[in-house]
C-alpha positions as CSV (number, residue, x, y, z in Angstrom):
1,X,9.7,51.7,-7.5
2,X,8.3,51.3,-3.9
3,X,11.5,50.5,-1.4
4,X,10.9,46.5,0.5
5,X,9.2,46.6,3.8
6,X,11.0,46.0,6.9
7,X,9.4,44.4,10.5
8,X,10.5,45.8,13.4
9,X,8.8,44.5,16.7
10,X,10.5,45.5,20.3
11,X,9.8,44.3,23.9
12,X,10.3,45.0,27.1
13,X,11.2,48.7,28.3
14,X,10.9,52.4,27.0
15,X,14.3,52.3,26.5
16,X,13.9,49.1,24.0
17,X,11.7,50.6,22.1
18,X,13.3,54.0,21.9
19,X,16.1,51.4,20.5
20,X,13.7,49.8,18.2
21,X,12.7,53.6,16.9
22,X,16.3,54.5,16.1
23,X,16.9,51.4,14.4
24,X,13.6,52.0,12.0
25,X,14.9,55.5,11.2
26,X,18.2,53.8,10.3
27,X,16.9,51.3,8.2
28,X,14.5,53.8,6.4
29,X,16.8,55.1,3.7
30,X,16.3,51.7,2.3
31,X,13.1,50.4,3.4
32,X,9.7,51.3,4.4
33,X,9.2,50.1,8.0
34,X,6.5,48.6,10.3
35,X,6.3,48.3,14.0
36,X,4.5,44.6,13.4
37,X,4.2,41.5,11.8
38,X,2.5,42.7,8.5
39,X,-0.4,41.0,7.4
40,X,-0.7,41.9,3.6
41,X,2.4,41.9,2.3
42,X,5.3,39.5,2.6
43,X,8.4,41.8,4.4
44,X,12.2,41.6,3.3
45,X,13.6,40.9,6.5
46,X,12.3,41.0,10.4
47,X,14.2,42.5,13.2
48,X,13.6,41.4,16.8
49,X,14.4,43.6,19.2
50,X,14.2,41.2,22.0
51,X,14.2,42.0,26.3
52,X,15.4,39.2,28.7
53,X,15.1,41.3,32.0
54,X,12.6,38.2,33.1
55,X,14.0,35.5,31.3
56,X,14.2,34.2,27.5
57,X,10.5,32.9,26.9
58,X,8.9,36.1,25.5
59,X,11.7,36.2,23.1
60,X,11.8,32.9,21.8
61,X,8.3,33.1,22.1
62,X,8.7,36.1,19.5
63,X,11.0,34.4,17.2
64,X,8.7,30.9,17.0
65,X,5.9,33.4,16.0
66,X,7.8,35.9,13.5
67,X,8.9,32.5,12.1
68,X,6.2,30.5,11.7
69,X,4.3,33.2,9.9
70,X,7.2,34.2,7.8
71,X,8.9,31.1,7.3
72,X,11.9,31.6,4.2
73,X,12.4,35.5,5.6
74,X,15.4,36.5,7.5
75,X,15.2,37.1,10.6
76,X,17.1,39.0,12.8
77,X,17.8,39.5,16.6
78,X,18.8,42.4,18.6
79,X,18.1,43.8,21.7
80,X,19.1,42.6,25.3
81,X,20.0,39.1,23.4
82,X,22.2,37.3,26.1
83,X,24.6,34.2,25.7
84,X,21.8,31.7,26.9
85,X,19.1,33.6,24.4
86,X,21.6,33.2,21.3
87,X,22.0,29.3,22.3
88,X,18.2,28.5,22.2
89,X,17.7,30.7,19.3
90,X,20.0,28.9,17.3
91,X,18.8,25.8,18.4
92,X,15.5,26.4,17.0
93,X,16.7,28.6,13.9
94,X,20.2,27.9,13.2
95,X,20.1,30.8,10.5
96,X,19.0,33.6,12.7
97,X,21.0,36.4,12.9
98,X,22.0,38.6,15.9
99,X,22.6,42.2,15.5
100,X,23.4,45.4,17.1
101,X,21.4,48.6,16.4
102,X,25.1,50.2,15.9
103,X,25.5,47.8,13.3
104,X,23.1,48.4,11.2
105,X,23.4,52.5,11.6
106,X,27.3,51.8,10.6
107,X,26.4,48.9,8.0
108,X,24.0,51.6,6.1
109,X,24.6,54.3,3.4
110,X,21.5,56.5,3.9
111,X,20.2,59.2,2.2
112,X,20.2,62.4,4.1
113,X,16.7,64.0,3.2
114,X,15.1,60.9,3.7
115,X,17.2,60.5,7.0
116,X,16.0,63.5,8.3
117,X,12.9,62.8,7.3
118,X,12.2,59.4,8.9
119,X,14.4,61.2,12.4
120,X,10.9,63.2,12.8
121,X,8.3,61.1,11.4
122,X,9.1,57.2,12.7
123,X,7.8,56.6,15.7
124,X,5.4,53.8,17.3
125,X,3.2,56.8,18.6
126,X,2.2,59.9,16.9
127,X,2.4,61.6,20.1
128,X,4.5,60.4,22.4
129,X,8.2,60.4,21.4
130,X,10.8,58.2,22.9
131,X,14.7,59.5,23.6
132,X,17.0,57.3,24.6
133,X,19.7,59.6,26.8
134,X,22.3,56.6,28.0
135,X,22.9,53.5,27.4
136,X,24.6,51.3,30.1
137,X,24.7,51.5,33.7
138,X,27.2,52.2,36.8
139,X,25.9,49.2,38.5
140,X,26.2,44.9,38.8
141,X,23.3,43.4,40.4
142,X,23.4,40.3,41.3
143,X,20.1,39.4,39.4
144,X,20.4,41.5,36.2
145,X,21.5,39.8,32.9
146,X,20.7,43.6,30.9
147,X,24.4,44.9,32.1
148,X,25.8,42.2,30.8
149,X,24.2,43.1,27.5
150,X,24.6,46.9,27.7
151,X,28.0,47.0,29.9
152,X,29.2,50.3,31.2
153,X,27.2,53.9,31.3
154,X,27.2,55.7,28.3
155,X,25.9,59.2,28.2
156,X,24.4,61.0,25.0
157,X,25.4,64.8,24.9
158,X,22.7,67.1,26.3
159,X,22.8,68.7,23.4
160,X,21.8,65.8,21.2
161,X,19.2,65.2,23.8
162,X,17.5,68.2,23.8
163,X,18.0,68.5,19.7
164,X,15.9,65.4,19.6
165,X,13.0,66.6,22.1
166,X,12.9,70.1,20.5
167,X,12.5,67.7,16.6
168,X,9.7,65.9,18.6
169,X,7.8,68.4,20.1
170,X,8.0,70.5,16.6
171,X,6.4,67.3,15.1
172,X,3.7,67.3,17.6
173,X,4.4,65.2,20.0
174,X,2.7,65.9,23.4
175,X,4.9,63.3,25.6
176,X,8.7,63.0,26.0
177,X,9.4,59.6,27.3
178,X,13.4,60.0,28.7
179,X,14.8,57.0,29.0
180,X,17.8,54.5,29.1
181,X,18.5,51.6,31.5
182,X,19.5,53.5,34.8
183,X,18.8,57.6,33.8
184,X,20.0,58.4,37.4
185,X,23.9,58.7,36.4
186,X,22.7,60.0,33.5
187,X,26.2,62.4,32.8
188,X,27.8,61.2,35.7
189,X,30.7,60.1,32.9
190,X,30.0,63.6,32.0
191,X,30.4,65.9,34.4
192,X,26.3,66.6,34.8
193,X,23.4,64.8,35.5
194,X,19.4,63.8,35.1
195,X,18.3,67.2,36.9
196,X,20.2,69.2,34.6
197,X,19.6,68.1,31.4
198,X,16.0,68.2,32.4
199,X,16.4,71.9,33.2
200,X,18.4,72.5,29.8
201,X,15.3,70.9,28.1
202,X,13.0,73.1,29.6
203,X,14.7,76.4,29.0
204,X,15.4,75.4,25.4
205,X,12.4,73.8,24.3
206,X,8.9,76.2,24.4
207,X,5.3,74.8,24.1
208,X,2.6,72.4,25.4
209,X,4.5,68.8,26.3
210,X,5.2,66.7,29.2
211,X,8.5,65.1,29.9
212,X,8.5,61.6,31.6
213,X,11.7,60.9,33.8
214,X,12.7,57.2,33.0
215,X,14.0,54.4,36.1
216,X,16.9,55.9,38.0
217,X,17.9,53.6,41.3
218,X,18.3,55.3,44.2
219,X,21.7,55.9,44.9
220,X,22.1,58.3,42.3
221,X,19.5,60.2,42.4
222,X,20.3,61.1,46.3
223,X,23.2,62.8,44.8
224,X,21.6,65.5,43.6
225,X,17.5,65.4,44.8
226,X,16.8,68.6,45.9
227,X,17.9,70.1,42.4
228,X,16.0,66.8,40.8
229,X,12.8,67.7,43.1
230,X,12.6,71.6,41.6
231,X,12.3,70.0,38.1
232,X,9.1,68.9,39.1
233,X,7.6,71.9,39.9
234,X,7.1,72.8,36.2
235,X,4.0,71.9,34.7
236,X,5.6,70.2,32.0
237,X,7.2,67.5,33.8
238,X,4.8,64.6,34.8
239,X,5.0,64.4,39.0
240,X,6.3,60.5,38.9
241,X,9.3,58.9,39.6
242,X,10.7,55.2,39.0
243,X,12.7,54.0,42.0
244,X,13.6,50.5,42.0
245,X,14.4,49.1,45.6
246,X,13.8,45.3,44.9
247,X,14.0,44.6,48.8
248,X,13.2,46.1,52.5
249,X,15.8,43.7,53.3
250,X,19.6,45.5,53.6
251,X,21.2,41.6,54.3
252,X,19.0,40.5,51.0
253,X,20.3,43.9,49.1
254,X,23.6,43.5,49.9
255,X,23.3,39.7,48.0
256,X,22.1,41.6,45.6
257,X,24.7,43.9,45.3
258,X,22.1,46.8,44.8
259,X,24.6,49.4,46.4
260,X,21.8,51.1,47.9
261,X,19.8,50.9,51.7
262,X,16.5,50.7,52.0
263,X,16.9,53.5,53.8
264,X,18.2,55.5,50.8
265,X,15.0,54.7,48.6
266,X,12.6,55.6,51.5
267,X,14.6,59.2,52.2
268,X,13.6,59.6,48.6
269,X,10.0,58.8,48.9
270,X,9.3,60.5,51.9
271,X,11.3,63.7,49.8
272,X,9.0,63.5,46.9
273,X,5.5,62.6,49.0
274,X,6.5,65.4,51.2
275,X,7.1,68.1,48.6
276,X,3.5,67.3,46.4
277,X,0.7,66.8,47.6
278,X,-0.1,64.7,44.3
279,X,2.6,62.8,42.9
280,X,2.6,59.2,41.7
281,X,6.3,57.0,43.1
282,X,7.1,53.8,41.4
283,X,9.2,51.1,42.7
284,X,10.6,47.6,41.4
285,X,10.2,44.9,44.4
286,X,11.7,41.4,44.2
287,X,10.6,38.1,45.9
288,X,12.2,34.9,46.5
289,X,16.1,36.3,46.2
290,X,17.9,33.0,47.3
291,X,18.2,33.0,50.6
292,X,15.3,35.6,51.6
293,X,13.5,34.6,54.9
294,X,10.3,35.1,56.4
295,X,12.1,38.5,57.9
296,X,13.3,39.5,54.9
297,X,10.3,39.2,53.4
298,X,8.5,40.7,56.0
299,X,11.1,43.7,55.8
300,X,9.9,44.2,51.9
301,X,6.2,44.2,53.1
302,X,7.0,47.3,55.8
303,X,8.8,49.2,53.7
304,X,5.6,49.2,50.8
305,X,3.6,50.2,53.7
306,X,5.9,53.1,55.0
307,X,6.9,54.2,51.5
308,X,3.3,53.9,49.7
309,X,3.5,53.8,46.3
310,X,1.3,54.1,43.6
311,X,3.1,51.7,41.3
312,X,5.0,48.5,41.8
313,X,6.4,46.0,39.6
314,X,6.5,42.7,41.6
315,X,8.8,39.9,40.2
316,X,9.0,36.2,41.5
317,X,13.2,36.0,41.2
318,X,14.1,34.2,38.0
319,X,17.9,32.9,37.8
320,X,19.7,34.0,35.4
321,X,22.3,32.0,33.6
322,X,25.5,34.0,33.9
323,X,24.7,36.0,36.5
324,X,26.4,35.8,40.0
325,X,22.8,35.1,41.5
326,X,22.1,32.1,39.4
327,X,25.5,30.6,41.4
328,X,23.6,31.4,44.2
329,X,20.2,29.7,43.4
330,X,21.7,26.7,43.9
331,X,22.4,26.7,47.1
332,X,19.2,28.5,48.7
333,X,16.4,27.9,46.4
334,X,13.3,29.7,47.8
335,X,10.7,27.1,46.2
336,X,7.6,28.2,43.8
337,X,4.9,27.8,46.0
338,X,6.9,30.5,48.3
339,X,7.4,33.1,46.0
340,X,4.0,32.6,44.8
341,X,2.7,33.1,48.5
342,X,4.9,36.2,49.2
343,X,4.3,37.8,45.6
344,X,0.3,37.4,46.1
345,X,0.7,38.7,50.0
346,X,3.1,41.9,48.6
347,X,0.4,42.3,46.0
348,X,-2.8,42.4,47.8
349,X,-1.0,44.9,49.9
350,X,-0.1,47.3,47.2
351,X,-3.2,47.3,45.7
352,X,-4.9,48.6,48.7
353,X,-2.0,50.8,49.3
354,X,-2.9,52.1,45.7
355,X,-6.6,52.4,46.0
356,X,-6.2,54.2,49.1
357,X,-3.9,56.3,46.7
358,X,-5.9,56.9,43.7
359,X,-8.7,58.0,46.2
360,X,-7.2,61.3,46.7
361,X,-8.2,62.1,43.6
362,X,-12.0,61.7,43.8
363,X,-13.5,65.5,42.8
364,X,-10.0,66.8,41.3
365,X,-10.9,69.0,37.9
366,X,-7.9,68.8,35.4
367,X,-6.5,68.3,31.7
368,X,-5.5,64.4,30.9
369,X,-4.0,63.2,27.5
370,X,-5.5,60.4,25.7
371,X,-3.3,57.3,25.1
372,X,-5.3,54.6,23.5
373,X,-8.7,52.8,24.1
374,X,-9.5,51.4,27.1
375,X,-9.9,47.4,27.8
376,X,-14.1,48.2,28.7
377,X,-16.1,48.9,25.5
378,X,-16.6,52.7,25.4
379,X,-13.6,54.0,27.3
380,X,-10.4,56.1,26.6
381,X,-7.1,55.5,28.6
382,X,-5.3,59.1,29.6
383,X,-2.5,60.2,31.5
384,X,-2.7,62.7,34.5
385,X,0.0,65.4,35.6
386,X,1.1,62.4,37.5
387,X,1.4,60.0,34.9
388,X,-1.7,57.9,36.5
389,X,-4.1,56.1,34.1
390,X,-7.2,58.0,33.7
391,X,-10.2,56.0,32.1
392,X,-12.4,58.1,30.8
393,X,-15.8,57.2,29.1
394,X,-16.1,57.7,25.9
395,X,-14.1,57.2,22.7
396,X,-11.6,59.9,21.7
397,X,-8.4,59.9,19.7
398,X,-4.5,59.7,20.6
399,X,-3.1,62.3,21.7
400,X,-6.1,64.7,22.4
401,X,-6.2,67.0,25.5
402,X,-9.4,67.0,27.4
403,X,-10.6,68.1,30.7
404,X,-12.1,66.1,33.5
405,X,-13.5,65.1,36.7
406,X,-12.2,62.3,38.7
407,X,-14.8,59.9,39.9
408,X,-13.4,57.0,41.1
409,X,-10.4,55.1,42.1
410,X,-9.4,51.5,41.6
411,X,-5.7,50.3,42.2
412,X,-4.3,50.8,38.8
413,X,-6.6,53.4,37.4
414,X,-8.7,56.7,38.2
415,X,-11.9,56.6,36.5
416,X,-13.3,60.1,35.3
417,X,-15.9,61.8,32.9
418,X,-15.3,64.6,30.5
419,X,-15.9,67.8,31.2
């Protein structure tokens, strides 16, 4: 008799959906599982496994749709589901349910062949495998409502760790996504930390992969950069690195209680630009904190000048209810039409910042990995050694190595023919 299908749809970050992964392979000793909505067969239950980084509307937005589509199904929530998330939910669906992923691993009596066997085979990507290595962080920002969910850093073994990259890569996968929501004090409840579990990794799993590094903010990682920086120089770790400043502004990230300088985040920069030649630095930046000034502003917009980086996440400041910034919005509101101004001014400089980038890597001759199909009719998105998006033309599958010549360079994507 064929088991009952399961839903499970995640949001938001790597670290979500490395989440959402572990909670399939939970779930499949009872159930066969799918990473969406299905659309040919009614499922037992749906699990939502929601992000609220930017607010509650993609969530709810999730839950109207699961529901409306599935309307006498259970439906659960789980993820980064904070107090004002569970309030609107249950306004809209009084019998939703919240969960936690360790709930249902506790709550469920699997079988351990088919355990084992969904721990290799479940994944949202046949080739790119996601491992959570902490959960937690070391930090309160003023802004962030994902602490508040997650609380206090807790680090996986790096034994388990590298268990579960060796599993991947013997199942084929040719991309290691590490991730959890600050992996810069990754072990620092320990005793170690992201550099050496990286190393560990490398010694102890052999063969053809690339590890991405997930978001570590910069005060960590100064700890311990130069042995960070050396894990770069093997080939099978992608040359990119996710440092979220959120400010030029040291009055405006002391508000924000980011516990870092500026100048900490662009002595990492300059470290990593300085070291390769071709390496791709991502930031987080952050406009309209209450109370950020033209100056403060203008601080942010020099700093993504003198740092230059290839990627960067701009967010108009959302208040968050329960967070010691949403206090704050009350008394020193920037308005819309504000944020709106500095967010378009901060992104028509990245983007040329980017191009001017990207153009480094007209004429370069190297091996990409397909991802998926491209948004134009006839292409194929890859990833470089630094983790930049390569269209390619032509159709190819997931996964799929392929050599190439870079072409051309737009802000958020090289453009390149196969070789």
């Amino acid at each position: 008799m064929q088991a009952p299908l399961v839903a499970i749809i995640s949001q938001g970050c790597a670290a979500n959906f490395g989440d959402g992964e572990k909670m399939a392979r939970a779930l499949a000793a009872k159930f066969r599982i799918a990473f969406d909505l299905p659309t040919e067969e009614t499922p037992a239950a749906i699990y939502l496994n929601v992000c609220t980084a930017k607010g509650i509307a993609g969530a709810l937005k999730l839950l109207r749709r699961a529901h409306e589509t599935f309307p006498d199904i259970p439906l659960y929530i789980t993820g980064c589901a904070t107090k004002d998330l569970r309030e609107a939910a249950l306004a809209y669906l009084p019998t939703v349910q919240f969960t936690e992923l360790e709930e249902i691993e506790r709550d469920l009596k699997r079988d351990a062949d088919r355990a084992t066997l969904a721990q290799n085979t479940l994944r949202t990507s046949r080739f790119s495998g996601i491992v959570n290595i902490e959960q937690g962080c070391m930090d309160a920002c003023a802004f962030c409502s994902t602490h508040l969910v997650k609380g206090r850093l807790r680090s996986y073994s790096t034994e388990s760790i590298t268990r579960q990259v060796l599993d991947l890569v013997s199942c084929g996968c040719s991309e290691i996504l590490l991730t959890g929501q600050d992996c810069g004090c990754f072990g620092f409840d320990t005793g170690t930390n992201l550099a050496e579990l990286v190393q560990n990794i490398l010694v102890h799993v052999p063969g053809d992969y690339k590890l991405r590094l997930g978001m570590g903010n910069p005060r960590h990682l100064l700890t311990y950069a130069d042995a960070l920086l050396d894990c770069f120089t093997d080939n099978r770790v992608y040359k990119f690195i996710h440092l979220p400043v959120q400010s030029g502004s040291e009055r405006i990230l002391k508000a924000m209680n980011r516990r870092h300088t500026a100048r900490d985040y662009a002595t990492l920069a300059e470290m990593f630009n300085t070291r390769f030649e071709r390496f791709t630095l991502s930031t987080d930046m952050i406009v309209g904190f209450p109370g950020e000034t033209d100056d403060d502003f203008g601080a942010t917009l020099d700093l993504l000048k003198e740092t230059r980086p290839t990627v960067c996440n701009i967010t108009r400041f959302v208040a968050r209810p329960g967070t010691p910034a949403f206090a704050l919005n009350r008394d020193s509101t920037v308005s819309d039409a504000e944020k709106h101004r500095r967010s378009a001014a901060l992104a028509q400089a990245f983007q040329e910042i980017a191009r001017e980038n990207n153009t480094r890597w007209i004429g370069y001759e190297g091996d990409v990995v397909t991802e998926k199909q491209g948004h134009r009719s006839g292409t194929t998105i890859a990833r470089n050694e630094a983790y930049n998006p390569v269209a390619i033309q032509g159709e190819f599958a997931p996964g799929k190595k392929i050599r190439v010549r870079i072409t051309g360079a737009e802000p958020f994507a090289l453009i390149a023919d196969p070789l």
